[in-house]
N, C-alpha and C positions, 0 to 999 in steps of 0.2 A: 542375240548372242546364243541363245540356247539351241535355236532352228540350225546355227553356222554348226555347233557342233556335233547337231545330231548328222546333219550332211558330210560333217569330214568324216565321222565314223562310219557315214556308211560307205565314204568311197575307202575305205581302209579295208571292206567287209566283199567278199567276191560273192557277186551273187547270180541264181542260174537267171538263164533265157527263155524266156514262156515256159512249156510247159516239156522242154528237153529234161530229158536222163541225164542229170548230172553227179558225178562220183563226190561225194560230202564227207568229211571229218566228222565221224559221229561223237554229239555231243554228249556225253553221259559221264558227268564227271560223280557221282555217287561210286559207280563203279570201278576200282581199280582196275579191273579186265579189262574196262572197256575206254573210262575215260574222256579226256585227256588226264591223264597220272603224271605228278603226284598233281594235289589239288588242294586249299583251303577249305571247300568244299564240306572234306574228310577230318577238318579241325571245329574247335570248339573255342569263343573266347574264354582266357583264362587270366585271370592277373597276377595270381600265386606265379606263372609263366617269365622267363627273360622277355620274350620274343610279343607275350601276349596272347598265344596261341599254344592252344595243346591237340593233340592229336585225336582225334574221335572215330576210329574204324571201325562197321559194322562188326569183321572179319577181316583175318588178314591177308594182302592181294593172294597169298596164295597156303596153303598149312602145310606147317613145321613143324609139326606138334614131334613128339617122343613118349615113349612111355612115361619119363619126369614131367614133362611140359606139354600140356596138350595144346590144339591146335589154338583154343579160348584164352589158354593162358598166354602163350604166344601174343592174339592180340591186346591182352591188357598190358602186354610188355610193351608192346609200341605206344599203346596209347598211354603212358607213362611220357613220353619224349613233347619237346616243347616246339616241333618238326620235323623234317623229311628228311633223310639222309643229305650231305653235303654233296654226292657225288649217286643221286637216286637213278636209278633208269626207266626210262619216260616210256609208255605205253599208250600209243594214238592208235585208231581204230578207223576204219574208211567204209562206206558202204560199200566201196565195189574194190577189185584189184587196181592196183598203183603197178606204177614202173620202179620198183626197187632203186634204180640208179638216180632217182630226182629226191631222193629221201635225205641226203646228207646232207647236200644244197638247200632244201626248202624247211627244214626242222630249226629252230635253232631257241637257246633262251636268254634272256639278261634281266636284270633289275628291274623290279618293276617302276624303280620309279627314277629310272633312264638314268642314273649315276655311272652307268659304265655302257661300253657295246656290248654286243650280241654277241655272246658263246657257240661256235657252231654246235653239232652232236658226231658224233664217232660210236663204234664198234655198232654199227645200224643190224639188226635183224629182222627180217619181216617173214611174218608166220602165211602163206598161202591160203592156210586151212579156215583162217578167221578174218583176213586180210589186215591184219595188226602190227602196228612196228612196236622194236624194243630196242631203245639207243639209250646211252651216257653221254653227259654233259662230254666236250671236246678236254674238258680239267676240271678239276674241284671248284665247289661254288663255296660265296663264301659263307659265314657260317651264321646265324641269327637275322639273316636276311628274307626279305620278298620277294621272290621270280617270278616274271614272265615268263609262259613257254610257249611259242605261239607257229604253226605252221602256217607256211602261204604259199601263193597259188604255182610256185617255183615245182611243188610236187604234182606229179602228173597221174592221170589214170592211166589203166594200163593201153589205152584206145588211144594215148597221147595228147586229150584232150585236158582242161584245166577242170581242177576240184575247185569245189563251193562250198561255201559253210551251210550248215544245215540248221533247219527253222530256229532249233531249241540255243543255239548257240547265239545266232542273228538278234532271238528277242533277247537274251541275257545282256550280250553285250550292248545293245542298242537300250533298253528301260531301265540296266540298272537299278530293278527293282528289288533287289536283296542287297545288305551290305557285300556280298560276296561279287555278282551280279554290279555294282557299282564301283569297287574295286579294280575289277576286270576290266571295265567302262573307261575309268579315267588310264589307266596304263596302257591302254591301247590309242588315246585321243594325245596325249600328252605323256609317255614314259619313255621307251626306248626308242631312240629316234630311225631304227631299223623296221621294226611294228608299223611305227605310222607310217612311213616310208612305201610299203609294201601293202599288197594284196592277202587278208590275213582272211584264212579258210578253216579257222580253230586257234582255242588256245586254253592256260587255264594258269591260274596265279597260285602260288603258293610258295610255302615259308622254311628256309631251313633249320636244324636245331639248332641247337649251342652246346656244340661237340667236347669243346674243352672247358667249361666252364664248371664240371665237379672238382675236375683237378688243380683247377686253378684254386679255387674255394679249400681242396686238401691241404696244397702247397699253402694259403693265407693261415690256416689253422696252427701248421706247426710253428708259426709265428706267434702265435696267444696265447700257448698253451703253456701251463704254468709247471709240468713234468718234464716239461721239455729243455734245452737238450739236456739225458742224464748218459754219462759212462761209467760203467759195469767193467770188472777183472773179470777175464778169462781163463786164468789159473793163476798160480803161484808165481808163476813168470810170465811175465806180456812180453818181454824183448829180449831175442834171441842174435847173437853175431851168426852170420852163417859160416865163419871160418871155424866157429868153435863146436858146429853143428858135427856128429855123429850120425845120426840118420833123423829122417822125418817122417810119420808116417800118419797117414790120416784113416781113421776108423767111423766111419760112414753108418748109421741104424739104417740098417737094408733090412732089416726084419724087426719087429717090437719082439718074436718070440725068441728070436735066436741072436747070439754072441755077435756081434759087427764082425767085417772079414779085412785085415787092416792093408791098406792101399800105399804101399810107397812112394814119396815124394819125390821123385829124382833131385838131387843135390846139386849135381854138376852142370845140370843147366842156368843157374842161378849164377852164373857167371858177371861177376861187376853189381849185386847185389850186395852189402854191407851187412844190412840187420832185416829182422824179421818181427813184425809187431803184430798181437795180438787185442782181442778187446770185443767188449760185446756193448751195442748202441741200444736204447729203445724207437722204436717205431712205429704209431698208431695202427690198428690193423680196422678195416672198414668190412672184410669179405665174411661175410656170415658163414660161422662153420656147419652149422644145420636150420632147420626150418622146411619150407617148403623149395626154397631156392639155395641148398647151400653153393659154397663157393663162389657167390656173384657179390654185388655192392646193392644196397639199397639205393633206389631211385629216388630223389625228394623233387619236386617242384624249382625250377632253374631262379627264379625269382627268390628265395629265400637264402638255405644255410643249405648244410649237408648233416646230415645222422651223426651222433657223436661215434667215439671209438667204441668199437663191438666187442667184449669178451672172449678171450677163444680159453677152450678145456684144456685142464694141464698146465696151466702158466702157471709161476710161481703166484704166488695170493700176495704177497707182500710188494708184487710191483702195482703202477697203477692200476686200475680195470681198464681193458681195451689196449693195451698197451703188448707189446712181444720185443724180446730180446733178441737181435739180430746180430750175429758174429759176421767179424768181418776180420781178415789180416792184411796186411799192407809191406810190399819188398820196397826197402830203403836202399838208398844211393849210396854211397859215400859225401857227405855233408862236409862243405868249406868248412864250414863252423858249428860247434856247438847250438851257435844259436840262430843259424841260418833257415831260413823257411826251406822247404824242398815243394818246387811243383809236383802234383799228383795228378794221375790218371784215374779214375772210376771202370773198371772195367766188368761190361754188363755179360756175359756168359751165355752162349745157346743154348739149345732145350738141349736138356738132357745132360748139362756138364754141371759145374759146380764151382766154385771158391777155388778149388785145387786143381781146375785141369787147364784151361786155356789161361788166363791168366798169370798161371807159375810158366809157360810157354811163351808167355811176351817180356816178362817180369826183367827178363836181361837185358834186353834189349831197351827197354825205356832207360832202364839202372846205368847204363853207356852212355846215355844220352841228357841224365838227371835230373829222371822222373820218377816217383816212386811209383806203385803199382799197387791198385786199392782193389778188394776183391768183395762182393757179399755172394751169397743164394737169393734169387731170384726166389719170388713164390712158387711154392712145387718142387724147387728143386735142393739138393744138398742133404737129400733121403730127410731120413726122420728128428726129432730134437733131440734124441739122444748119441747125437754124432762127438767123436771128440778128436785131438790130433797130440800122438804123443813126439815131441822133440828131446832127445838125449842131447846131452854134451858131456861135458868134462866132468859136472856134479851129478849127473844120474838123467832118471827119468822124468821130465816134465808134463804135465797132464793139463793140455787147455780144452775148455769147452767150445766147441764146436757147434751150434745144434744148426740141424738142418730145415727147413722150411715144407719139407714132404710130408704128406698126409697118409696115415695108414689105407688104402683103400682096398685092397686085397684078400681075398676071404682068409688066407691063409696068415694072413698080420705082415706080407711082405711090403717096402715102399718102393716101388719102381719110378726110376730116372723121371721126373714131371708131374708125379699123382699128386695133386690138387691145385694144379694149374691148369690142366685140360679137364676142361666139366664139359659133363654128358651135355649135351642139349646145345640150342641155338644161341646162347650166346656164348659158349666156347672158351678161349683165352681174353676175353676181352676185360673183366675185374682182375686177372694172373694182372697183365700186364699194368691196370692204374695202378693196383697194388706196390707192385716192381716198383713202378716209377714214384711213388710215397716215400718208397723204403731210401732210394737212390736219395729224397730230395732231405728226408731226415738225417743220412749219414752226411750230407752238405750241410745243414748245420749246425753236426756237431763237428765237425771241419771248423766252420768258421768262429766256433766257439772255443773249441781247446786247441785245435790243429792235432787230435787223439792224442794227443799227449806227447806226439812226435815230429813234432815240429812241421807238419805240412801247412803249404802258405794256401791262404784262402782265397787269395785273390786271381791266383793260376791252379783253378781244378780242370781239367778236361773229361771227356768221356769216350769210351771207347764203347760201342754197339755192334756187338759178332751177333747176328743172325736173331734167334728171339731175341736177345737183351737188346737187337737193335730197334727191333717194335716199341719194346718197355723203354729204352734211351732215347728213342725218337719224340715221344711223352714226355719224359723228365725236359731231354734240352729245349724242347719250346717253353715250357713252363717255369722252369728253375732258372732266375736270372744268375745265382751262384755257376752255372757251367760256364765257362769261356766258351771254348770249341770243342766240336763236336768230328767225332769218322764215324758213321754210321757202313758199317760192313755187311754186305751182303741182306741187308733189308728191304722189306716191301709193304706194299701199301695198303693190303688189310691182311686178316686173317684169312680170310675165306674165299680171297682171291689165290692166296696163295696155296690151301689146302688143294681148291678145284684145280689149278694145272700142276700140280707136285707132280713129281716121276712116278708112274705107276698107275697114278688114280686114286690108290687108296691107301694113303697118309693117313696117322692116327687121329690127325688134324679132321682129315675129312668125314672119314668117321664118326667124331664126336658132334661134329658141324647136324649131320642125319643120322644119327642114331636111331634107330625102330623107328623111323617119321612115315605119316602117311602118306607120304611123296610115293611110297611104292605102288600104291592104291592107282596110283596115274599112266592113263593108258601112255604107249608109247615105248620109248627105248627107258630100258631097266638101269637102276640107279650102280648097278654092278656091269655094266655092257664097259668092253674096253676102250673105249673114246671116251666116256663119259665127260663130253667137253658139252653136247646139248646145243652144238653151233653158235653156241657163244663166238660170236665175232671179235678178232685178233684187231687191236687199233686202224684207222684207215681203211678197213675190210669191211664188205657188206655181205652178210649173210642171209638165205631163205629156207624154210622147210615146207614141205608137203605131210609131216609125219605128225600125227596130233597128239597133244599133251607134251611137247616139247617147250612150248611157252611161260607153261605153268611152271615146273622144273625151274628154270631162268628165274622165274618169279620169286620160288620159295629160296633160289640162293641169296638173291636181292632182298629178303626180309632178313636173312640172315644175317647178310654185310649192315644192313639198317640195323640194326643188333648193336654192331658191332663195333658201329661205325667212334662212340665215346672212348674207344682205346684202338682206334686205327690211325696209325701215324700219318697217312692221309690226308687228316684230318689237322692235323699239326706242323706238317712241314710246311706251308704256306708261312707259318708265324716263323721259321728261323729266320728268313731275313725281310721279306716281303712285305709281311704285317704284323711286326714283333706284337705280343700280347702287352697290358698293359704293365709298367715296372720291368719291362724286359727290353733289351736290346738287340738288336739283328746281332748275329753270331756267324763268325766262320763257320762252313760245315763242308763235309769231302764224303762221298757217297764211293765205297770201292764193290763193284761184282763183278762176276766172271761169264767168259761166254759157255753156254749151254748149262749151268747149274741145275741140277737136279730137284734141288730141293726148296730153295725161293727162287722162282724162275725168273727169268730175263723180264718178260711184258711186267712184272708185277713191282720187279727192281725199276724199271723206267719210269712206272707210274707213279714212284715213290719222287724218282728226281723230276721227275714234269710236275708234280703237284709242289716241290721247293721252288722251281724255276718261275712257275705264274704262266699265266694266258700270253703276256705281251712280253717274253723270253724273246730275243732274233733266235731264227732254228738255226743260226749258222756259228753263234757266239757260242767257242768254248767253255763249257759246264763246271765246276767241282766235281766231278764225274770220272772214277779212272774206271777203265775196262779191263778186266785180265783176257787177253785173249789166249783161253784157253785150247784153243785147235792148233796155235803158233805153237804153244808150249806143246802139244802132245805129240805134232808132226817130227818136234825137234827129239824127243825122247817117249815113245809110245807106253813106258810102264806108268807114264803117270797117271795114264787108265787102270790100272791096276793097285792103286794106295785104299785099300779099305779100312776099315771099323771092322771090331770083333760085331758080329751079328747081321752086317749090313750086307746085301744083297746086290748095293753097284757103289763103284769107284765114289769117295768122298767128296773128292775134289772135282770141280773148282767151288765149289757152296765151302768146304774147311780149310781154307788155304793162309788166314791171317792168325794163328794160333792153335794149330792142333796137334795136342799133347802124341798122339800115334805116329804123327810123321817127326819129331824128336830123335830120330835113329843111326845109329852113320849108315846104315843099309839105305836109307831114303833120302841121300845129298842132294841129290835135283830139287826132291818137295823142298829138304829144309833150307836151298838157295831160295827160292823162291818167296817162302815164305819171311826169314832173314830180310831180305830185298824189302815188301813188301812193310814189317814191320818199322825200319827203319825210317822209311818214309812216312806212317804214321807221327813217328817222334819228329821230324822234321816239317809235319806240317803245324805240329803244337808250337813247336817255337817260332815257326815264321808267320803262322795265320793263312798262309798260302800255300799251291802246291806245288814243289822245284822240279828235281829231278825226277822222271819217272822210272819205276823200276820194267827190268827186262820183260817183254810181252804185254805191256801197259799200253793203254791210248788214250786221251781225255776226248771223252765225248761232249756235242751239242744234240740239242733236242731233234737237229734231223739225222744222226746218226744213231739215236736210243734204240735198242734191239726191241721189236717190238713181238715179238713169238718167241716159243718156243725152240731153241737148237736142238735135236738130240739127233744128230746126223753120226756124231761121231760112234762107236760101238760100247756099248754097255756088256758089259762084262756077268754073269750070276756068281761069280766066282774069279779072285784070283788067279791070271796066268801063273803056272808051275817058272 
C-alpha cells in the first residue's frame, strides 16, 4: 500500500528527462520572495491559536515600517495573526522565463483537504526581472482554513516547453519528512481532486486567519457585561416636536482652544418628521488612546477571550472604566399610536460627516415611509467631546450634549473631520472601523432593551452604510444578528485597495497607509510617480514588468491589506448570506455604486459584491447590485459634473449621491432628483426584503457585468464650471 502511494504521488509530480534544461517552480518556501507564498512553513504550532497555527516571519515579505512602526514592528504585527490573509497574493518563482499567458490556467488553490474545487487565481503579474508571478485567489478564501496552492504543468516555459518540479520540492512532497513536508504529501495524494488529477510542478499548503473572530468575541461581551445596556440624558429635554422647533443648530469642538463655530441644521428638510430624540448610550471602547500603538486594538490569541475594555483620558470617572458615552439622535415618524413600535434605520456616515449631515438628508424620506432615522459618530468623527446641539422652541434655549468621537491631533488643539480614525502607519482605519462596528452593535442593544425610550421596535432595525460607515456597517451586519437588512452604499472591499486606486493617487487614506515607509528606499518607480498603480493587474488581466523593485512595492501593499484584513468587509460579506456566522442569519443585503466614482472605485465596489456572491454565483444571475450609471445621467445633464464640496478639487458625485447634505439646494434639482429616487428605494427595500422598482439611470448587475476598472473617461473638472 505504501509503494501504490509513493507511485501515485509521483505520477502527480512532473519530472524532467535525463539530463535536459528544464524550466522548475523553485522551491523555497522560507522565503516569501521567493517561495511558493503564503506557506505554513512561515507558521508556528500554537494552541493559545483558533486555527492551531500562528504566524512565525523571519521579516516581513516586504517593509512598511514608518517613523511610528518600524519595519520589525511591522513583522511582529503579523506574527500576532492566527494566518494569512483571506484573500493573500501568492508569489511563485521559476527558474527560467514562462509564457505569461499559461499562468492563469496552470495556478490555482482549494482545500487542502479536498472539501471544495479548485479556485482559479486572477489579477496575474509576472515580474521579468526575477521571473516571479503575483496573483489573488479568483474570491476570497474561506477564513480559519488549510489551502492548497499548487501549480501544474498547464504553465509553460517561455520556449513552450513543460515545467518540472524541482529536487527540493519532489523530496518534500515525496518523504513527508516534516510535519509540514507530510502535510503537503497527503493533500496532494488524497485532497483536491484537481491536484491529484493533474501534473503538479510546485505548491505549498497554508492556513488562513480568523478574520472576524475579535468581533464576534466584541459583539459576545456586550452580552455579559453587567454595565451594560446603560442610558444617559442628554440635556434637560430629550424629545423635541419638529413643528415646534425654531431653529436647530449644532456646535461642533473644531478646536479644544477656541469657541465651537455653530452649524445650522436646516429645518425644512425634515419634512414628514414628527419628533426629534436625544440621548447618550454607553459603549465599550477597545482602541488604545496611547502607548506604543495608539489608536489600534490589542491583538490576543484567537483561541482565547479579547482584552477587557480600555480606559480612555477625560471620561467622566463616575462612569464605568473602559466604558465612553456615545450620543446619538434619532427623527421620528409620525406613530399610529402612542404605543406603537416604529421600525428604525441605523445610519453609518462617511468619512468626514457626522450625526448631523447625511443623515438629517435621508431623515425624510425614511419619516414618508415609517422609519425613524437613528444617527451616532463614527470613531474619529463628530470633532471633539465637547460638541453640543442647541434646539429653541416655544420655551427658550435647549442645551443637549453632543460629544464627538474626534481626537485632538493638531499641534494647534484643532480636530479635523476623521483625526483619530486614520492612524499613521499600516494598519490605518482598520480598529476606526471594529470600533464603529462595537458602537453600531451596543446602540442595538440598547434598542432591544428600552427601544431609547422612544418606542423603536427591535425586531425591525436596519442599516444604512454611505461609504466608510459602509466598511464599519459591512462589520456590524455580518456579526450583529439584531440588524434585519442591510444597503451597503458605495462600499469596498478593503481599505488599501481602495486608498491605492482613489482619484488622484494620493488620498489621505494612502498616505497614512506609507507614511515616511521605507518603500521609498526601493529602486524603481517613486511612491509619488502619477500612475502609482505599480501594474497592479485589473481583474481578468495579465500583467508584466521589466522595471525592478516593482514587485516589492505590490508586496509591501499586500502586508498592508494583511493588516487590515480583521476590519475589511471582505472579509465579512461572505457571512451575509452564504456562510452566516454562528447565531446569525443570512440577511437581505442591496450593494448601490455608481459608474466612474472617484473615491471608492468601481473594481474595489465589485470586489465587495463578488466576495457576497461566492465562487459558485451563475455570472449571468441577477445580483443585489444596482449600478448608477453615471455617464447616462451626465450625458442627460452635463453640470452634474460640476456639484462639489467646499474644499474638494473634483465633482462629488457619483461616490455622494445617497444623502448629501450640499446637494439639498433648489439650485441642484437634478442631484436632489436623483438622489430623492434613489433614497426611496432604500425605504422600499426595508419593507420588502427585495429590490422593485429601479430608480432612473439604475441597472441591476450580475457578476459578468461587475465593472471591473477604473472609469474616469468622463472630464474631471479642478474647479466648478461658472
Amino acid at each position: 500500500m505504501r509503494m501504490t502511494r509513493i507511485w501515485a504521488l509521483c505520477s502527480l509530480l512532473v519530472l524532467p528527462v535525463a539530463a535536459e534544461a528544464k524550466t522548475t517552480v523553485r522551491h523555497v518556501p522560507l522565503s516569501p520572495q521567493v517561495g511558493p507564498f503564503p506557506s505554513d512553513v512561515l507558521t508556528v504550532a500554537d494552541p493559545l491559536q483558533k486555527t492551531g497555527r500562528r504566524v512565525n516571519l523571519a521579516a516581513a515579505p516586504a517593509c512598511l515600517g514608518s517613523d511610528l512602526v518600524s519595519c520589525a514592528g511591522v513583522t511582529a504585527l503579523l506574527n500576532q495573526f492566527d494566518g494569512f490573509s483571506v484573500k493573500p497574493q501568492f508569489n511563485i518563482c521559476f527558474s527560467g522565463p514562462v509564457d505569461p499567458s499559461s499562468l492563469k490556467g496552470g495556478i490555482a488553490v482549494a482545500p487542502a483537504d479536498g472539501s471544495a474545487g479548485a479556485m482559479a487565481v486572477n489579477q496575474v503579474f509576472y515580474d521579468r526581472t526575477t521571473n516571479c508571478v503575483q496573483a489573488k485567489p479568483d474570491n476570497v478564501l474561506n477564513q480559519g482554513t488549510r489551502y492548497l496552492l499548487f501549480v501544474s504543468n498547464r504553465v509553460r516555459a517561455a520556449d513552450g516547453t513543460t515545467i518540472v518540479a524541482d529536487d527540493a520540492f519532489k523530496s518534500c512532497a515525496l518523504s513527508g519528512g516534516t510535519p509540514y513536508c507530510a502535510a503537503l504529501k497527503t493533500a496532494l495524494t488524497s485532497g483536491p481532486r484537481e491536484a491529484r488529477a493533474a501534473s503538479i510542478a510546485g505548491a505549498s499548503i497554508f492556513t488562513t486567519m480568523s478574520a472576524t473572530d475579535w468581533l464576534q468575541k466584541a459583539r459576545a461581551a456586550l452580552y455579559t457585561n453587567p454595565f451594560l445596556p446603560v442610558a444617559l440624558p442628554a440635556g434637560d429635554k430629550g424629545v423635541f416636536n419638529v413643528a415646534e422647533l425654531q431653529s436647530f443648530v449644532w456646535l461642533p469642538q473644531t478646536n479644544i482652544n477656541q469657541p465651537p463655530q455653530p452649524i445650522p441644521v436646516p429645518l425644512p428638510i425634515l419634512e414628514g418628521v414628527e419628533k426629534i430624540a436625544f440621548g447618550l448610550y454607553l459603549s465599550p471602547n477597545y482602541i488604545q488612546p496611547d502607548g506604543p500603538m495608539p489608536g489600534t486594538i490589542a491583538v490576543t490569541p484567537t483561541g482565547g477571550g479579547i482584552q477587557a475594555p480600555v480606559p480612555v483620558p477625560g471620561v467622566d470617572p463616575s462612569l464605568p472604566p473602559g466604558y465612553v458615552p456615545i450620543s446619538y439622535h434619532v427623527f421620528l415618524p409620525h406613530a399610529s399610536s402612542p404605543t406603537a413600535k416604529i421600525p428604525v434605520v441605523i445610519y453609518a456616515h462617511g468619512s468626514g460627516d457626522s450625526q448631523f449631515g447625511a443623515p438629517t438628508a435621508i431623515a425624510s424620506t425614511f419619516a414618508k415611509a415609517g422609519f425613524a432615522t437613528l444617527a451616532i459618530d463614527l470613531v474619529g468623527h463628530g470633532f471633539g467631546p465637547g460638541g453640543l446641539a442647541i434646539l429653541t422652541d416655544g420655551q427658550g434655549d435647549h442645551f443637549v450634549s453632543s460629544p464627538g468621537r474626534g481626537v485632538p491631533l493638531q499641534p494647534d488643539g484643532s480636530i479635523l473631520p476623521g483625526d483619530g480614525c486614520l492612524v499613521p502607519g499600516p494598519i490605518a482605519v482598520r480598529d476606526c472601523l471594529r470600533q464603529s462596528a462595537v458602537d453600531i452593535m451596543a446602540l442595538i442593544q440598547n434598542i432591544q432593551a428600552t427601544g431609547l425610550g422612544v418606542q423603536l421596535d427591535p425586531a425591525r432595525v436596519f442599516l444604512v452604510g454611505q461609504s466608510l460607515g459602509s466598511f464599519a456597517g459591512s462589520l456590524a451586519h455580518a456579526v450583529e444578528p439584531g440588524i434585519k437588512s442591510a444597503v451597503i452604499n458605495v462600499g469596498g472591499d478593503s481599505t488599501v485597495d481602495t486608498a491605492r486606486l482613489a482619484y488622484g493617487d494620493d488620498s489621505d487614506l494612502l498616505y497614512l497607509l506609507l507614511y515616511n515607509q521605507a518603500l521609498l528606499a526601493i529602486p524603481g518607480p517613486a511612491l509619488g510617480s502619477p500612475s502609482f498603480d505599480f501594474y497592479y493587474p485589473y481583474r481578468d488581466r495579465v500583467s508584466q514588468t521589466t522595471t525592478p523593485g516593482v514587485a516589492d512595492i505590490q508586496r509591501a501593499f499586500e502586508v498592508a491589506d494583511w493588516l487590515n484584513i480583521p476590519g475589511a468587509p471582505l472579509a465579512y460579506a461572505p457571512h451575509f448570506k452564504l456562510k452566516p456566522l454562528p447565531g446569525v442569519q443570512a440577511k437581505p443585503t442591496l450593494f448601490q455604486f455608481g459608474w466612474g466614482d472617484l473615491e471608492v472605485v468601481n473594481p474595489v465596489e465589485a470586489n465587495l459584491v463578488r466576495a457576497y456572491a461566492g465562487p459558485s454565483q451563475s455570472p449571468y444571475a441577477l445580483l443585489p447590485a444596482q449600478f448608477f450609471r453615471f455617464d447616462l445621467a451626465l450625458a442627460m445633464d452635463p453640470h452634474l459634473a460640476h456639484v462639489f464640496m467646499e474644499g474638494a478639487t473634483y465633482s462629488i458625485l457619483p461616490h455622494r449621491y445617497l444623502a448629501n447634505p450640499s446637494i439639498v439646494e433648489p439650485e441642484n434639482a437634478d442631484e436632489l432628483s436623483i438622489m430623492l429616487e434613489v433614497q426611496r428605494q432604500v425605504a422600499r427595500f426595508f419593507k420588502s426584503g427585495t429590490t422593485l422598482v429601479l430608480p432612473p439611470f439604475f441597472h441591476n448587475l450580475s457578476l459578468a457585468t461587475l465593472p471591473n476598472s477604473r472609469h474616469f473617461t468622463w472630464p474631471v473638472q479642478a474647479n466648478p464650471a461658472p
